[in-house]
TORZASE-955977 format. One record per residue: z, x, y of N, C-alpha, C, O in turn; residue in one letter. Coordinates in pm, whole numbers, always signed. Example, Ala and Ser with C-alpha at 12.3 -4.5 7.8 and 13.67 -1.06 7.14 Angstrom:
2
+--------+--------+---------+--------+---------+----------+--------+--------+---------+--------+--------+---------+------+
|   n.up | n.east | n.north |  ca.up | ca.east | ca.north |   c.up | c.east | c.north |   o.up | o.east | o.north | type |
+--------+--------+---------+--------+---------+----------+--------+--------+---------+--------+--------+---------+------+
|   +780 |  +1319 |    -569 |   +780 |   +1230 |     -450 |   +780 |  +1320 |    -330 |   +846 |  +1424 |    -332 |    A |
|   +708 |  +1285 |    -225 |   +714 |   +1367 |     -106 |   +787 |  +1290 |      +3 |   +804 |  +1341 |    +114 |    S |
+--------+--------+---------+--------+---------+----------+--------+--------+---------+--------+--------+---------+------+
//
This chain:
22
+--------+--------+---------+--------+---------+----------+--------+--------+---------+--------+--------+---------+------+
|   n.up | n.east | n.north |  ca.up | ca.east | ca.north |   c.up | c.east | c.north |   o.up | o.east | o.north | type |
+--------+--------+---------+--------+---------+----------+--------+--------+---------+--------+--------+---------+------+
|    +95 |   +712 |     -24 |   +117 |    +803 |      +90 |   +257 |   +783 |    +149 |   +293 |   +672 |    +189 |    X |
|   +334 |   +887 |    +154 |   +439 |    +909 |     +204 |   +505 |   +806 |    +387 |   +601 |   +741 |    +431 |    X |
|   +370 |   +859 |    +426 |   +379 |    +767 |     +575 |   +333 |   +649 |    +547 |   +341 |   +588 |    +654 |    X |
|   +300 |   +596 |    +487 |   +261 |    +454 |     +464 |   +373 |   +377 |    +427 |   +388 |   +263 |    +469 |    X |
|   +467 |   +442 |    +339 |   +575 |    +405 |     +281 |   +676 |   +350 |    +414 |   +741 |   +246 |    +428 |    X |
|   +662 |   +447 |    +486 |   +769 |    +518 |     +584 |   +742 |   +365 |    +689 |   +822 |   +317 |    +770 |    X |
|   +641 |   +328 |    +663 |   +567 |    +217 |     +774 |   +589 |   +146 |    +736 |   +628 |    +71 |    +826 |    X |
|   +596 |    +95 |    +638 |   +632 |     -21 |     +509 |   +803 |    -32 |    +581 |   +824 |   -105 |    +678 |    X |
|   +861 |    +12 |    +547 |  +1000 |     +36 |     +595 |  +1049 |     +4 |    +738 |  +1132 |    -82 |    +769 |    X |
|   +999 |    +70 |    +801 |  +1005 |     -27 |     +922 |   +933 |   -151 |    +961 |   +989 |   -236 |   +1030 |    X |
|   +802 |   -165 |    +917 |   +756 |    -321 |     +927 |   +918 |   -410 |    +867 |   +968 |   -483 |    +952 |    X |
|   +992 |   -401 |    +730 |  +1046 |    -451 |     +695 |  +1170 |   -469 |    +793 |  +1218 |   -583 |    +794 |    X |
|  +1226 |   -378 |    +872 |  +1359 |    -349 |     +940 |  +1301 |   -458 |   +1075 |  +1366 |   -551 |   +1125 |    X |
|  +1219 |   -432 |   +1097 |  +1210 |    -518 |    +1240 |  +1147 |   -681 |   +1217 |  +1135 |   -761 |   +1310 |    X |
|  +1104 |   -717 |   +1044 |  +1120 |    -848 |    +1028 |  +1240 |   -914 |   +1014 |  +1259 |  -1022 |   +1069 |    X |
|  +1356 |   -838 |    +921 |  +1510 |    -839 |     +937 |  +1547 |   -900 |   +1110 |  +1557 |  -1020 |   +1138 |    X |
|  +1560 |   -804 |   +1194 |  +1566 |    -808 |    +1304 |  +1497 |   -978 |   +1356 |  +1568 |  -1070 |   +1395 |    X |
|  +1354 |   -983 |   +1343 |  +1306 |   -1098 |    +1397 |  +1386 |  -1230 |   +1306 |  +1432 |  -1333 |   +1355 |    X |
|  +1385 |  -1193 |   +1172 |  +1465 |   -1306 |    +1107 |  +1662 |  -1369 |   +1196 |  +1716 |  -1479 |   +1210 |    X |
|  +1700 |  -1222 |   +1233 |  +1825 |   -1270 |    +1329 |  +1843 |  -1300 |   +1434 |  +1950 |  -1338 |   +1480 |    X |
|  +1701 |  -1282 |   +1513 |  +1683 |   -1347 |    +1617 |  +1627 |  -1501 |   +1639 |  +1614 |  -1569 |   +1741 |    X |
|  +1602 |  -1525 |   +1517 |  +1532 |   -1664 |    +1542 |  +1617 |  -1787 |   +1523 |  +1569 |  -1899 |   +1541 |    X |
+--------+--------+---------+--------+---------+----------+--------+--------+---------+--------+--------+---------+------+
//
């Protein structure tokens, strides 16, 4: 599913994010 993908993708962007904050 298209939106699942789409979710996938940002779960990933805001672990990035938590990874440069830590």
């Amino acid at each position: 599913m298209p939106t699942n993908q789409i979710h996938i993708i940002v779960d990933h962007r805001e672990n990035k994010l938590k990874a440069l904050f830590d």
